[in-house]
N, C-alpha and C positions, 0 to 999 in steps of 0.2 A: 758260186761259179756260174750258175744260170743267169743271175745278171749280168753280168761281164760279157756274156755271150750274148743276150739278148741285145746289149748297146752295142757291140761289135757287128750285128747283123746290119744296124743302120748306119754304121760307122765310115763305109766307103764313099758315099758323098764328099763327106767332110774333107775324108784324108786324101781326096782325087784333087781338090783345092781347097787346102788350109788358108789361103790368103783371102778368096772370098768369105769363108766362111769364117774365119778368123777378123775381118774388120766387119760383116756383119752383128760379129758378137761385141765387140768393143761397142761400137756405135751407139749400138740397141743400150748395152749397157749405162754408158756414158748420156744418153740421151733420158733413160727409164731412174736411174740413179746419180742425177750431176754431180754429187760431192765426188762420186770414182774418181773423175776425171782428175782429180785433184792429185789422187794418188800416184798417174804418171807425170813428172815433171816434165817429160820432153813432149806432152799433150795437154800441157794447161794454157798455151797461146792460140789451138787451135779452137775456131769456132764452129758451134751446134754443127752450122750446113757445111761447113768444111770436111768433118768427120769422114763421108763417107769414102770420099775421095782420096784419103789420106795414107801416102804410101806406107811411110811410117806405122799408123794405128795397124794395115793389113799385114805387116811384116810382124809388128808382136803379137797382134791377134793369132798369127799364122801359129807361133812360137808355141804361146798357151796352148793351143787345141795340140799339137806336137807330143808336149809334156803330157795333155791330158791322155791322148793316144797311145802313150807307151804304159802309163797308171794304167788303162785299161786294160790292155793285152798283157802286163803284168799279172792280171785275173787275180786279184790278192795280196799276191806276194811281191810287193811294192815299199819295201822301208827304208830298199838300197837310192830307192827315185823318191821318196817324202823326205828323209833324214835332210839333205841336202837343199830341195827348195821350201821344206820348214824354216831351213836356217839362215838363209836369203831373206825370206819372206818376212821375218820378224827379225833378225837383227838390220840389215841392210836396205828393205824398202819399208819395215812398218803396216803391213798387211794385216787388218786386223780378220779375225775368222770370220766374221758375217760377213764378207765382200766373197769370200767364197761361197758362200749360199746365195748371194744375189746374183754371181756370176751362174752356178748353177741352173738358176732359173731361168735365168736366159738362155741359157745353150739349148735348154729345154725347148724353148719357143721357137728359138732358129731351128734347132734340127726337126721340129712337129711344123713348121710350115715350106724349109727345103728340103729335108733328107726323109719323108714321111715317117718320121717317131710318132707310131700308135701308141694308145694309152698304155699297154704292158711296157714299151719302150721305154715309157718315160719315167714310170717307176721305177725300170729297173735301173736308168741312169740314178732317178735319187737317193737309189740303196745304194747304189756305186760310190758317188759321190759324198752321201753320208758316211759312209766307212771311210775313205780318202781322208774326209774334212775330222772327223774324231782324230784320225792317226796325225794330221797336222796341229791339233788342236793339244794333244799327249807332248810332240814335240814343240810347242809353244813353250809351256807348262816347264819343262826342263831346261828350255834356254832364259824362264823366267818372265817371260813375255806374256800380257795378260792383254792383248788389244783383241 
């Protein structure tokens, strides 16, 4: 529960503008790990310096942080909001579970150099995260999905 609440503390940047900080994450991402990019089909035309500018990447960017924001403030008790983007995630985009730990790290870097995530911060986002990505990982496992 402390972690949920430590990441909530720096949480209002983000959620004050998810579309900044939602294409900062993509970009960074898609930039730090190019095979991502591959993963969205309606962002495999776009190029590197396009990125930034890309209304598109800001609007899903925005989406993800969104979903992440309600997993948090969920504090836990979160399998009525996993059950469902597990089952997206692996039957209908093919997400394998490491892009969520790459995505992770990212968010980390954005929020420690715009939302100041000190180092408790940042841990406690990757105990959050890590509990998140396990429960996604269980419902993998049972849709049969091994990416």
């Amino acid at each position: 529960m402390a972690d949920f609440d430590m990441v909530l503390k720096f949480w209002g940047p983000v959620e004050a503008d998810y579309s900044t900080y939602g294409n900062l994450v993509l970009t960074r991402l898609f930039l730090e790990h190019p095979d991502t990019q591959k993963l969205f089909p309606k962002f495999t035309g776009i190029a590197q310096g396009d990125l930034a500018g890309n209304a598109a990447v800001s609007a899903h960017g925005a989406t993800v942080l969104k979903k992440l924001g309600e997993l948090v403030r969920a504090k836990g008790n979160h399998a009525d909001i996993i059950k469902p983007m597990a089952n997206s995630h692996a039957t209908k985009h093919k997400i394998a579970i490491n892009n969520f730990k790459l995505i992770t790290e990212i968010i980390v870097k954005v929020m420690e150099e715009k939302a100041g995530l000190d180092a408790a911060g940042q841990q406690a986002f990757r105990n959050v995260m890590t509990a998140v990505i396990a429960e996604l990982e269980a419902n993998y496992k049972e849709l049969g999905f091994t990416g």
